[in-house]
C-alpha positions as CSV (number, residue, x, y, z in Angstrom):
1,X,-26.4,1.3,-37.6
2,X,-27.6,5.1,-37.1
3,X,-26.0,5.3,-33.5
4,X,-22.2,5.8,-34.4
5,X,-19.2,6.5,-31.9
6,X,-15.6,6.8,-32.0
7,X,-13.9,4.8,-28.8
8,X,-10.2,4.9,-28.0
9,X,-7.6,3.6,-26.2
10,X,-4.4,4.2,-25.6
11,X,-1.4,2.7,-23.3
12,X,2.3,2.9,-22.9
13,X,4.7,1.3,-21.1
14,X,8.1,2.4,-19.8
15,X,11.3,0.4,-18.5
16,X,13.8,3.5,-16.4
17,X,15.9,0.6,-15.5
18,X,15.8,-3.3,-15.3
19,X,14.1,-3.9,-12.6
20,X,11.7,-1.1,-12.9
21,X,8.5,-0.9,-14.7
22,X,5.6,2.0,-15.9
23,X,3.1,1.8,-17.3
24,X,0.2,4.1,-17.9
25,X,-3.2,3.4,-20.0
26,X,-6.6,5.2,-20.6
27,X,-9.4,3.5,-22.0
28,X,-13.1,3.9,-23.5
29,X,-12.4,7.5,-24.8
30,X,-14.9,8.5,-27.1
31,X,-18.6,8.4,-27.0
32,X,-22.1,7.2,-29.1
33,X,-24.4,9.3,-31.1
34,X,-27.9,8.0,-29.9
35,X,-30.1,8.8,-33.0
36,X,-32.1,5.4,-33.8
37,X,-34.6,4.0,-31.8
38,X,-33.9,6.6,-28.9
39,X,-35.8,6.6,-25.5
40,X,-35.7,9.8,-23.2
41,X,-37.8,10.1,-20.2
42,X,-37.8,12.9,-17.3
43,X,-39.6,12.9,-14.5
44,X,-41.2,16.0,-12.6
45,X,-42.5,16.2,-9.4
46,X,-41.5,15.4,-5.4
47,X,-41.4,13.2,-3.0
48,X,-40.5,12.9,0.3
49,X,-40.7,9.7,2.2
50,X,-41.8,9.9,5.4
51,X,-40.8,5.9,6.3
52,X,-43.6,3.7,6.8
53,X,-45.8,2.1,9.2
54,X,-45.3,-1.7,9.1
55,X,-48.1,-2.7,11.5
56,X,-50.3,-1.6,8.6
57,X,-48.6,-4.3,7.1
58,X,-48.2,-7.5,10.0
59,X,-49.0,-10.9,8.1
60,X,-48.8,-9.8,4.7
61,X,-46.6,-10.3,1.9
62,X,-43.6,-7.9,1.4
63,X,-44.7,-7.3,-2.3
64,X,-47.7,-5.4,-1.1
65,X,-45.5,-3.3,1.0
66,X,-43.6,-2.8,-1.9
67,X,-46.4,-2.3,-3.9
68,X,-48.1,0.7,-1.9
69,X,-44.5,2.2,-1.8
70,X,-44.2,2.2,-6.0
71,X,-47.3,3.4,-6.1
72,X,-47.3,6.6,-3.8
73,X,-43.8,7.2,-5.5
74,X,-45.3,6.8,-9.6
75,X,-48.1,8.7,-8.4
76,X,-46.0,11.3,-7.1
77,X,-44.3,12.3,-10.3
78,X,-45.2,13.2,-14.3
79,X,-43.5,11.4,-16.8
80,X,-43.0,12.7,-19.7
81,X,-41.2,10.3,-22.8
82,X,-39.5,11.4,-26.2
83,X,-37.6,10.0,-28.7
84,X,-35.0,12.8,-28.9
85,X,-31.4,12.0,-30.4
86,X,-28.7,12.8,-27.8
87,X,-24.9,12.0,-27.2
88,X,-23.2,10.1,-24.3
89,X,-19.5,10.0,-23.5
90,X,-18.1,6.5,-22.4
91,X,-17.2,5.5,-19.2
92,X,-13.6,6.4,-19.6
93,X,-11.0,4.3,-17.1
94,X,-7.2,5.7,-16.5
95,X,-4.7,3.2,-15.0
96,X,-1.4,4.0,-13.8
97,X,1.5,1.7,-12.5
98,X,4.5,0.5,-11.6
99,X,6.6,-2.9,-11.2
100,X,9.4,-3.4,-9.5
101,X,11.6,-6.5,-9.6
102,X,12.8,-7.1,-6.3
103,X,14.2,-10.6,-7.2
104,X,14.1,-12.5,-10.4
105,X,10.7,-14.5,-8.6
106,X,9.5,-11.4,-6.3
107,X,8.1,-8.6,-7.7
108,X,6.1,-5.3,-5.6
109,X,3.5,-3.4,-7.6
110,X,1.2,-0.3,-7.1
111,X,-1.9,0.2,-9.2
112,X,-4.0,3.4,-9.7
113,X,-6.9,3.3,-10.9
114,X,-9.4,6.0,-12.3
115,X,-13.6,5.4,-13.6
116,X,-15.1,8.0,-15.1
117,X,-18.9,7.9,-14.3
118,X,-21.6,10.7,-14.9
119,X,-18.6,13.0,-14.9
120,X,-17.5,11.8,-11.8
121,X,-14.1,9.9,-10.6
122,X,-14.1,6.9,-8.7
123,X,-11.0,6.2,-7.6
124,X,-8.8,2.7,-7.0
125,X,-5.6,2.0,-5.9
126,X,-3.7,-1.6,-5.5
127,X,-0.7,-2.3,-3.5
128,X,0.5,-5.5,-4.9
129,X,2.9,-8.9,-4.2
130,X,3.8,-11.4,-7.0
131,X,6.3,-14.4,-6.5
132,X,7.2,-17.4,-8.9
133,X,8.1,-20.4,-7.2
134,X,9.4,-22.1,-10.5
135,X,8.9,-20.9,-13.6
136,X,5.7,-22.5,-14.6
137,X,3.4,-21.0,-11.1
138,X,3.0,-17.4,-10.0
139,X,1.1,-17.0,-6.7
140,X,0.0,-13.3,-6.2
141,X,-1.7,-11.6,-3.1
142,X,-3.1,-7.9,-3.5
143,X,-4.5,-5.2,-1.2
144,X,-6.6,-2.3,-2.4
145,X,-8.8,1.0,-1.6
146,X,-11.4,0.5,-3.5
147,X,-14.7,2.9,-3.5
148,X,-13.6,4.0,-0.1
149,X,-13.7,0.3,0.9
150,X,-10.3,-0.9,3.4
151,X,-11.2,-4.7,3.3
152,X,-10.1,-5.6,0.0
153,X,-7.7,-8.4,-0.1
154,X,-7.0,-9.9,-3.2
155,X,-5.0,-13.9,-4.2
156,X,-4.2,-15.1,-7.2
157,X,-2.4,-18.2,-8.8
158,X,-1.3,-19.3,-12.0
159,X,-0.2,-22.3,-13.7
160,X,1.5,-22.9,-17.1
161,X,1.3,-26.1,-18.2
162,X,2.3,-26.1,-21.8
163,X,-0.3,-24.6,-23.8
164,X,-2.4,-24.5,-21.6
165,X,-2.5,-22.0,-18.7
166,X,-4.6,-22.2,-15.6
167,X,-5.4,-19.2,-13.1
168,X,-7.8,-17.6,-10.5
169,X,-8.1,-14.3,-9.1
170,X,-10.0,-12.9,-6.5
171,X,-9.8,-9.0,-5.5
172,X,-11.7,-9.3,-2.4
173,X,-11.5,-13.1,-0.8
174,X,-12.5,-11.7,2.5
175,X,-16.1,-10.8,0.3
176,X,-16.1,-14.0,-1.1
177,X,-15.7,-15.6,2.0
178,X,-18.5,-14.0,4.5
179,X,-20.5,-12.8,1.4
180,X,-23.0,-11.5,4.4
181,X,-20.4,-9.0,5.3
């Protein structure tokens, strides 16, 4: 109860004209006061890995490899632990978009999107396709840049069926289909 924050988020949403939609949003804005139970450790020293040679280790198990290689790296550094309070600032997202009705079923969309790690943006951006057969099933299909990744193609589907709604979405099938990739 001793580590407070304040987290915020805001979003708005703007209609120019009937068939155009924008919409903006940033999320997570804020941070936490770390004062209870707080863990801080810094390491000081080098190392340099110079690879390894594996015929030192032909017909053994790859946890001894890894082993030796944890070792030389722990015994390469100090570590030095304390239990100081400290503040951390969320992981703040910015999304920014727009719709536009082409037909009363087809709709184009564009998505940006911004994550704020470690002080560092990571940016996103969608270029979307949305088109409702009949009025109870959407079918969508997406393609986005995505931590300087091309081969992101997204699907989606939806089904209303009263009170109950059914849906899947995938941002990258071509990932889920040769997960080896």
């Amino acid at each position: 109860s001793k580590n407070m924050g304040l987290g915020l988020d805001v979003g708005l949403v703007f209609k120019p004209t009937d068939k155009l939609s924008i919409a903006a949003s940033a999320l997570d804005i804020g941070f936490i006061n770390w004062k209870e139970n707080a863990e801080n450790f810094e390491l000081k020293g080098q190392f340099t890995f110079d690879g390894l040679d594996l015929r030192n280790y032909i017909g053994q198990d790859i946890r001894t490899l890894c082993d030796d290689l944890a070792d030389s790296i722990r015994g390469a550094f100090d570590v030095v632990e304390t239990a100081n309070a400290y503040r951390r600032g969320l992981n703040t997202r910015v999304m920014v978009s727009a719709a536009y009705d082409l037909t009363q079923r087809h709709q184009i969309g564009l998505l940006s999107r911004g994550f704020m790690y470690e002080g560092v943006l990571h940016p996103s951006f969608t270029l979307s396709y949305q088109m409702r057969p009949t009025e109870a099933v959407s079918l969508a299909l997406s393609y986005s840049v995505a931590h300087w990744n091309y081969a992101n193609v997204g699907f989606g589907f939806n089904v209303n069926l009263g009170p109950v709604q059914l849906y899947a979405v995938a941002d990258n099938i071509i990932g889920a289909l040769q997960p080896h990739q």
